[in-house]
PDB file of N, CA, C and O in Angstrom:
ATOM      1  N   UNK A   1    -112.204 173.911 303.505  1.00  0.00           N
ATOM      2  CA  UNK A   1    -112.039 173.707 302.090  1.00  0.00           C
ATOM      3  C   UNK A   1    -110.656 174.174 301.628  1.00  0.00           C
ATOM      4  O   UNK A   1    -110.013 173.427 300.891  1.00  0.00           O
ATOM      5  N   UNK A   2    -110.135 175.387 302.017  1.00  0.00           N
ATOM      6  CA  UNK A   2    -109.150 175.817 301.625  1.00  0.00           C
ATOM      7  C   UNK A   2    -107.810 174.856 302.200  1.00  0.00           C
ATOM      8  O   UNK A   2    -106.842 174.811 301.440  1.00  0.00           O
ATOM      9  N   UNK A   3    -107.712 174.042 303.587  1.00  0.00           N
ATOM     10  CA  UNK A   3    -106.750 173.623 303.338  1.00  0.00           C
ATOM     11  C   UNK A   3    -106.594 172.167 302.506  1.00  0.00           C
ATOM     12  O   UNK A   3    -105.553 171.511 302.515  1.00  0.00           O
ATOM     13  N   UNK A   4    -107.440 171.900 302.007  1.00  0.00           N
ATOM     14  CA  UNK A   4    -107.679 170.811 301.063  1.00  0.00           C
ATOM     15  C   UNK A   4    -107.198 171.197 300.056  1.00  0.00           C
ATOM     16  O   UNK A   4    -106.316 170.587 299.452  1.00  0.00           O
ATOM     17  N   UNK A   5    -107.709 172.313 299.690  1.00  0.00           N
ATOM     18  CA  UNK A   5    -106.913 172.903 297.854  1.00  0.00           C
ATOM     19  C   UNK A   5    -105.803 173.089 298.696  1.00  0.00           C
ATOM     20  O   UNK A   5    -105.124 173.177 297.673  1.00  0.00           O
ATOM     21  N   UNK A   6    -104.757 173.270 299.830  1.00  0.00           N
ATOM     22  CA  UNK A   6    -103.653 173.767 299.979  1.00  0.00           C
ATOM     23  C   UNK A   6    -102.819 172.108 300.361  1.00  0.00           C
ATOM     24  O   UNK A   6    -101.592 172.056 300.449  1.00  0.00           O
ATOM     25  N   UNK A   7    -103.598 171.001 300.531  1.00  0.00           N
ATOM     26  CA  UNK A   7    -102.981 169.943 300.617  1.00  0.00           C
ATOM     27  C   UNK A   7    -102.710 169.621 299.001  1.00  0.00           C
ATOM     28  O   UNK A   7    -101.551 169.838 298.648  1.00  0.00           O
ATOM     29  N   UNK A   8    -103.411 169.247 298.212  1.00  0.00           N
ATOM     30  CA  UNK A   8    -103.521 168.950 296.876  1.00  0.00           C
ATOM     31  C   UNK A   8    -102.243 169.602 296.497  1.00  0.00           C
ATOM     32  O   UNK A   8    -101.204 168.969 296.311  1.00  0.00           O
ATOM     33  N   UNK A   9    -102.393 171.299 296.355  1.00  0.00           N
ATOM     34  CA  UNK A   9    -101.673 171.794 295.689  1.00  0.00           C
ATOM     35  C   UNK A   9     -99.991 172.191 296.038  1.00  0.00           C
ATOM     36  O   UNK A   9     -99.175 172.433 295.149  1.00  0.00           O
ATOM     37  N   UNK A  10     -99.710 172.199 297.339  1.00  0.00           N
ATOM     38  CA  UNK A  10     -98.453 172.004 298.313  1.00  0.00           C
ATOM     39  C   UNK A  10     -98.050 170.685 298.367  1.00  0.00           C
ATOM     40  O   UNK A  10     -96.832 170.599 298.528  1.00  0.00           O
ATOM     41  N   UNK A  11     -98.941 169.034 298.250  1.00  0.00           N
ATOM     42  CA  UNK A  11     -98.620 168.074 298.149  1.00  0.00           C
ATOM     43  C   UNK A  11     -97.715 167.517 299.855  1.00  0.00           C
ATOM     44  O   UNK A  11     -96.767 166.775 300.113  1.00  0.00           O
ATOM     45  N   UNK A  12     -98.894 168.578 300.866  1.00  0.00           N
ATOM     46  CA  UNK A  12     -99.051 168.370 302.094  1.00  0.00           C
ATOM     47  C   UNK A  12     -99.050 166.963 302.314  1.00  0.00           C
ATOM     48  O   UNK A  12     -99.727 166.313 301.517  1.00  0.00           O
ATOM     49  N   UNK A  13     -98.347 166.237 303.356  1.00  0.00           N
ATOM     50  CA  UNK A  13     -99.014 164.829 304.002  1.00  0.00           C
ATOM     51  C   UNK A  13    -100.059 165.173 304.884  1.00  0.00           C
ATOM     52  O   UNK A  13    -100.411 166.286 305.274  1.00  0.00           O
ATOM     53  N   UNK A  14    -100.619 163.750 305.209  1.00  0.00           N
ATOM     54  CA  UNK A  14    -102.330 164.064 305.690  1.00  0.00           C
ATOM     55  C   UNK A  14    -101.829 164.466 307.548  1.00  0.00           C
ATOM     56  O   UNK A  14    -102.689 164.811 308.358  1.00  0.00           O
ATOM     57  N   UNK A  15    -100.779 164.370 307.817  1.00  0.00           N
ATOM     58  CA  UNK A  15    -100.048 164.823 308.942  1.00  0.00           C
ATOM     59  C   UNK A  15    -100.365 166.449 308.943  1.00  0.00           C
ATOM     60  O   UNK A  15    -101.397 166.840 309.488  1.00  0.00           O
ATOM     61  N   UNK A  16     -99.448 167.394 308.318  1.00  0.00           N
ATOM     62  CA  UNK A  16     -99.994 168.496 307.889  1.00  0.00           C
ATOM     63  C   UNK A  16    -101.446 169.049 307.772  1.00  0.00           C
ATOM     64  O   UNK A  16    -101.935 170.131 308.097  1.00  0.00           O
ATOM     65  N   UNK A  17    -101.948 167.967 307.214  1.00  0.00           N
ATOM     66  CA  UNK A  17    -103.189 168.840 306.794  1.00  0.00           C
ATOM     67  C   UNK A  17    -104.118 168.785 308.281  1.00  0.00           C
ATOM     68  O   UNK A  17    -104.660 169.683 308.925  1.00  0.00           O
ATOM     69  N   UNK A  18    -104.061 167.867 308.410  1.00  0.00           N
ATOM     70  CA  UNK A  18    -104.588 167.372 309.931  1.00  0.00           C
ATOM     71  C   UNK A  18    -104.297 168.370 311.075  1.00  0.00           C
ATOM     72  O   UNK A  18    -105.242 168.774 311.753  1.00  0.00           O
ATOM     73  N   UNK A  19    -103.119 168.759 311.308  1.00  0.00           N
ATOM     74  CA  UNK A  19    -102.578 169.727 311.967  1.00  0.00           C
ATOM     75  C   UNK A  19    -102.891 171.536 311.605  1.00  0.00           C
ATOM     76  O   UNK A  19    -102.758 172.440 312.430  1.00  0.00           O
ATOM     77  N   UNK A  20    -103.271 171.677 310.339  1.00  0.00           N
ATOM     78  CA  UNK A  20    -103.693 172.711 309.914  1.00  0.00           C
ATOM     79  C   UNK A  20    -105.327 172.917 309.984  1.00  0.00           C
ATOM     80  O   UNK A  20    -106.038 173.919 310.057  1.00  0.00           O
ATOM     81  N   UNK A  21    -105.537 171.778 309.939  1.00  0.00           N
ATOM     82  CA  UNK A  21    -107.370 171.705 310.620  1.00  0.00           C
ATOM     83  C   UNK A  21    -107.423 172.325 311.574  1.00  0.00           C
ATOM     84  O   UNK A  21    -107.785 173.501 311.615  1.00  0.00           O
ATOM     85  N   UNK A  22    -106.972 171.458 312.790  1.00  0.00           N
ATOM     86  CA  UNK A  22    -106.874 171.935 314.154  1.00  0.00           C
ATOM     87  C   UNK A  22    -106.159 173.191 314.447  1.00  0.00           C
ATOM     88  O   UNK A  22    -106.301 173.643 315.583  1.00  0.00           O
ATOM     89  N   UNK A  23    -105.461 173.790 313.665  1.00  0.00           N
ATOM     90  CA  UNK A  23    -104.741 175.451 313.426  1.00  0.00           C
ATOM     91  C   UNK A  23    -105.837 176.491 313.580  1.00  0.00           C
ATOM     92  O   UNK A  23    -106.009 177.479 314.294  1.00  0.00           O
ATOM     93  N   UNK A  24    -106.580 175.800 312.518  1.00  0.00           N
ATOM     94  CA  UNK A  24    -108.140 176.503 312.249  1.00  0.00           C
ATOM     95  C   UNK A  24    -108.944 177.000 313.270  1.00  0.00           C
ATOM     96  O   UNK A  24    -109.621 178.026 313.349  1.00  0.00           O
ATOM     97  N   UNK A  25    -108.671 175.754 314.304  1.00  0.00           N
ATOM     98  CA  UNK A  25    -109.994 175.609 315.072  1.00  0.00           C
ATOM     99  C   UNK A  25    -109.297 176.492 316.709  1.00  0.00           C
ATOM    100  O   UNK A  25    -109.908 176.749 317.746  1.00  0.00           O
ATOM    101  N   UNK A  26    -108.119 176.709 316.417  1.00  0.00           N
ATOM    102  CA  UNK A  26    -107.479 177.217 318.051  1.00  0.00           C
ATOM    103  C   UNK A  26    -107.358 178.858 317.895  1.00  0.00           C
ATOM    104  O   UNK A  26    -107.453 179.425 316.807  1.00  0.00           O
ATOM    105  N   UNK A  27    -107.118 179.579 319.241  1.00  0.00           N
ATOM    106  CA  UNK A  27    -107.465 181.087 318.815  1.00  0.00           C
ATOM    107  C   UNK A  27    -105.883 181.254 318.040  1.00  0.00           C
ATOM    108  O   UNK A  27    -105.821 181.752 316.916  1.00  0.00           O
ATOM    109  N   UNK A  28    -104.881 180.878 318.623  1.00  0.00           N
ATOM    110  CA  UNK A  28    -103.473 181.644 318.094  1.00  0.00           C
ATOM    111  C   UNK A  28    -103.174 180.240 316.905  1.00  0.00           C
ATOM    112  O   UNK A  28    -102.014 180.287 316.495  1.00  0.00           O
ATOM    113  N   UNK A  29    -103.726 179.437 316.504  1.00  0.00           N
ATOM    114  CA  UNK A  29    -103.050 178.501 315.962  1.00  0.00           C
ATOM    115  C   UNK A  29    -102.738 179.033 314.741  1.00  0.00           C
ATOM    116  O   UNK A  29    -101.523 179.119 314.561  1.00  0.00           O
ATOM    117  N   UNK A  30    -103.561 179.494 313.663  1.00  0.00           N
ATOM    118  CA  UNK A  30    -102.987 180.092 312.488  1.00  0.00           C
ATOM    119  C   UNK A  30    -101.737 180.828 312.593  1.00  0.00           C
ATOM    120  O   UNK A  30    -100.976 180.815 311.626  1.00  0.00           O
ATOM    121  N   UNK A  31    -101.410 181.513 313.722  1.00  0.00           N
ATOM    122  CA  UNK A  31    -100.036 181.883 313.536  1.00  0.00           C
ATOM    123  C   UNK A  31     -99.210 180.874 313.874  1.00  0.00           C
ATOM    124  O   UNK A  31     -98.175 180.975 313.216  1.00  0.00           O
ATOM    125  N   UNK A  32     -99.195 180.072 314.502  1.00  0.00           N
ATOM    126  CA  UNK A  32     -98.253 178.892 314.516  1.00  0.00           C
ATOM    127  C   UNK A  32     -98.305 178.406 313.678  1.00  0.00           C
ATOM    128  O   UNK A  32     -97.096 178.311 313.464  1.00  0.00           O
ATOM    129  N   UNK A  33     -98.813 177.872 312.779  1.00  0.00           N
ATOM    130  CA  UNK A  33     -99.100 177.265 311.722  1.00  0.00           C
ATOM    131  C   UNK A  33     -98.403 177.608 310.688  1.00  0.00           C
ATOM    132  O   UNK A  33     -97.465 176.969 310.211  1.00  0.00           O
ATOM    133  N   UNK A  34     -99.037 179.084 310.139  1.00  0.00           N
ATOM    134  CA  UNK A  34     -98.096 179.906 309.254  1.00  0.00           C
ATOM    135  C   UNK A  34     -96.597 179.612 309.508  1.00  0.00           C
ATOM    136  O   UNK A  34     -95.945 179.129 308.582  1.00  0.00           O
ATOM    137  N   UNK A  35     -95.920 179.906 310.869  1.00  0.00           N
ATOM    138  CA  UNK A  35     -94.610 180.332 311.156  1.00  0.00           C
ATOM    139  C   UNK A  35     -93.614 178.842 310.671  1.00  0.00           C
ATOM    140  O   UNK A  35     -92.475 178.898 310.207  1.00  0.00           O
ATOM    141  N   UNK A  36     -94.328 177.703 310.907  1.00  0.00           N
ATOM    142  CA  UNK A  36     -94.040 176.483 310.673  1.00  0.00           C
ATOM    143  C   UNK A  36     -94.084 175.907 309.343  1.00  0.00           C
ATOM    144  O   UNK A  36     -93.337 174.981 309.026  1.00  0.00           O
ATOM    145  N   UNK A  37     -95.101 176.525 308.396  1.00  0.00           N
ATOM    146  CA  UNK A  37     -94.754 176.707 307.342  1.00  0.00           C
ATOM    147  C   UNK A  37     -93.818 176.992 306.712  1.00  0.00           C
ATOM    148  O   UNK A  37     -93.175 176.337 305.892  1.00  0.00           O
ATOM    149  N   UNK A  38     -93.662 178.421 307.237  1.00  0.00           N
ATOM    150  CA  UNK A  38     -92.093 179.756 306.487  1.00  0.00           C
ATOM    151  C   UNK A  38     -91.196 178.919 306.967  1.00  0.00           C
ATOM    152  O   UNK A  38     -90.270 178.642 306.204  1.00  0.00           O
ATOM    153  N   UNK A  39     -91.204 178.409 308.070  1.00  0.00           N
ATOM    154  CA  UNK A  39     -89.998 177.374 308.015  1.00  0.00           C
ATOM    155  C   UNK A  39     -89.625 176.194 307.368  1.00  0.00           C
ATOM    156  O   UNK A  39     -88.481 175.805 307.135  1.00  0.00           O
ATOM    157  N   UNK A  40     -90.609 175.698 307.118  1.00  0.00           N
ATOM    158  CA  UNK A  40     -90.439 174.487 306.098  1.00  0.00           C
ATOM    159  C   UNK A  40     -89.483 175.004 305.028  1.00  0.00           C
ATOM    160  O   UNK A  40     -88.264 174.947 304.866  1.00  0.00           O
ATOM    161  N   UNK A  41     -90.566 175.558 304.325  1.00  0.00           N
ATOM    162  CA  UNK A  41     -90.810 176.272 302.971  1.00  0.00           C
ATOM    163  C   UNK A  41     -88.903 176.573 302.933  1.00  0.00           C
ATOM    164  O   UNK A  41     -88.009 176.030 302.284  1.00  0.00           O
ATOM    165  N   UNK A  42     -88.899 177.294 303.599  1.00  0.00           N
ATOM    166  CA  UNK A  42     -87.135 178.150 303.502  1.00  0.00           C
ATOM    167  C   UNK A  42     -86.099 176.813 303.627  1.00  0.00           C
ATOM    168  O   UNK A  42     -85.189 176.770 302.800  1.00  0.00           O
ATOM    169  N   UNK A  43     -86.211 175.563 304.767  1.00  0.00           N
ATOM    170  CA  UNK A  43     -85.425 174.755 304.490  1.00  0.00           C
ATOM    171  C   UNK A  43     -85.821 173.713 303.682  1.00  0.00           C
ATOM    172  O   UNK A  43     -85.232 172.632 303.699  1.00  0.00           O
ATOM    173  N   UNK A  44     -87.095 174.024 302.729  1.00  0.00           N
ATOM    174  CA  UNK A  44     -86.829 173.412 301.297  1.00  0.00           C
ATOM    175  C   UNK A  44     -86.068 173.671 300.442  1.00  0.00           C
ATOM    176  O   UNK A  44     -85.410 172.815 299.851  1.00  0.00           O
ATOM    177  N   UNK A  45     -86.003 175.161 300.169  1.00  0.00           N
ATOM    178  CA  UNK A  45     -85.444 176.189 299.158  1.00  0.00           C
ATOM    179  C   UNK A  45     -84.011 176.233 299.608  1.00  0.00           C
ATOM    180  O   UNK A  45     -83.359 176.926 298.827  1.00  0.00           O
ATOM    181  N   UNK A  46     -83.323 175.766 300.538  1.00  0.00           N
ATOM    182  CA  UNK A  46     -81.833 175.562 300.947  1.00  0.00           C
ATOM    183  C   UNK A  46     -81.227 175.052 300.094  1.00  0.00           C
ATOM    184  O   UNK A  46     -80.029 174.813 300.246  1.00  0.00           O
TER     185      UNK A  46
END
């Protein structure tokens, strides 16, 4: 559920969100996930 409100509200493609599913579901994936985020995120804000 939560990455649904985080697609909506980040305005995620269904690429992302898809990939953050499966984040969910792996033992280390949330930290990959996250880290790939902070990276986005920072070369948005460039």
């Amino acid at each position: 559920m939560t990455v649904v409100v985080a697609t909506i509200v980040h305005r995620w493609s269904f690429l992302r969100m898809l990939a953050a599913f499966v984040a969910s579901l792996l033992p280390f994936g949330p930290f990959i996930m996250d880290r790939r985020i902070r990276n986005s995120t920072a070369a948005e804000q460039k």
